[in-house]
C-alpha positions, -999 to 999 in steps of 0.1 A, spaced: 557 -696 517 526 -698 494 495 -719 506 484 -746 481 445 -732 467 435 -770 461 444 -783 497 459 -755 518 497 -775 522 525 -751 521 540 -751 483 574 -752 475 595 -727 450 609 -750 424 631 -739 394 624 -753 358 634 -746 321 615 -744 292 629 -763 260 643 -738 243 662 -729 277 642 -696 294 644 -705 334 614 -694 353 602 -702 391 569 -719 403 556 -735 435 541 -767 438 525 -784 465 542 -812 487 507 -826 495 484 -825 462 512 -822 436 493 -793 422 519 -765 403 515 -728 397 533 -702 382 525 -664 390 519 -635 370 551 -620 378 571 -648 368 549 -652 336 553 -612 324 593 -625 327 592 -655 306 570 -639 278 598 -608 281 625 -633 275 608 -652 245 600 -615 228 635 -605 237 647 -642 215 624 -639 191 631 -605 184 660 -612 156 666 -634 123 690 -642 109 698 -650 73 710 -685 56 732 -684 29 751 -706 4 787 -701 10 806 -730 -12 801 -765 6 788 -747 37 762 -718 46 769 -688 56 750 -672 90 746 -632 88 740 -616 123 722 -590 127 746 -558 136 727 -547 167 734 -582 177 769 -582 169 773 -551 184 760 -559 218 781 -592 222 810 -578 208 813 -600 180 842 -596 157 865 -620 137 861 -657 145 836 -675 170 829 -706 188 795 -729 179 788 -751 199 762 -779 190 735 -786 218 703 -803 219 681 -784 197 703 -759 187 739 -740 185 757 -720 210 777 -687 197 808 -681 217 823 -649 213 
């Protein structure tokens, strides 16, 4: 268990997402409320957003709709072929292979 800096209490691992969904850890104290996150679990989160952020993707008009072009390293990894599933969410769309 991690020691609170602010009041010495014990601290408590608690789990959290950010908004656009990347989970991370961080402890916060039962006494003082105070929350930290450590450099571990920071290195992580950044890896994840670099990892998101890493692809674009292309818009296109296609008739009465647009057309989405993947890029093929992405296609590739999740084995995306044919037809797919979207699936609207708060602030954005799941792909379902």
């Amino acid at each position: 268990m991690k020691k609170c800096s602010e009041c010495n209490s014990e601290m408590k691992e608690m789990k959290a997402k950010t908004p656009e969904g990347v989970e991370y850890k961080y402890y916060k104290c039962s006494n003082c409320n105070s929350e930290i996150v450590d450099m571990k679990q920071l290195h992580e989160v950044a890896n994840k957003y670099r990892e998101m952020k890493r692809y674009s993707a292309k818009l296109t008009p296609w008739g009465k709709s647009l057309g989405l072009r993947i890029p093929k390293k992405l296609a590739e990894k999740y084995k995306l072929k044919g037809e797919v599933t979207l699936i609207p969410e708060d602030g954005g769309i799941r792909i379902v292979a």
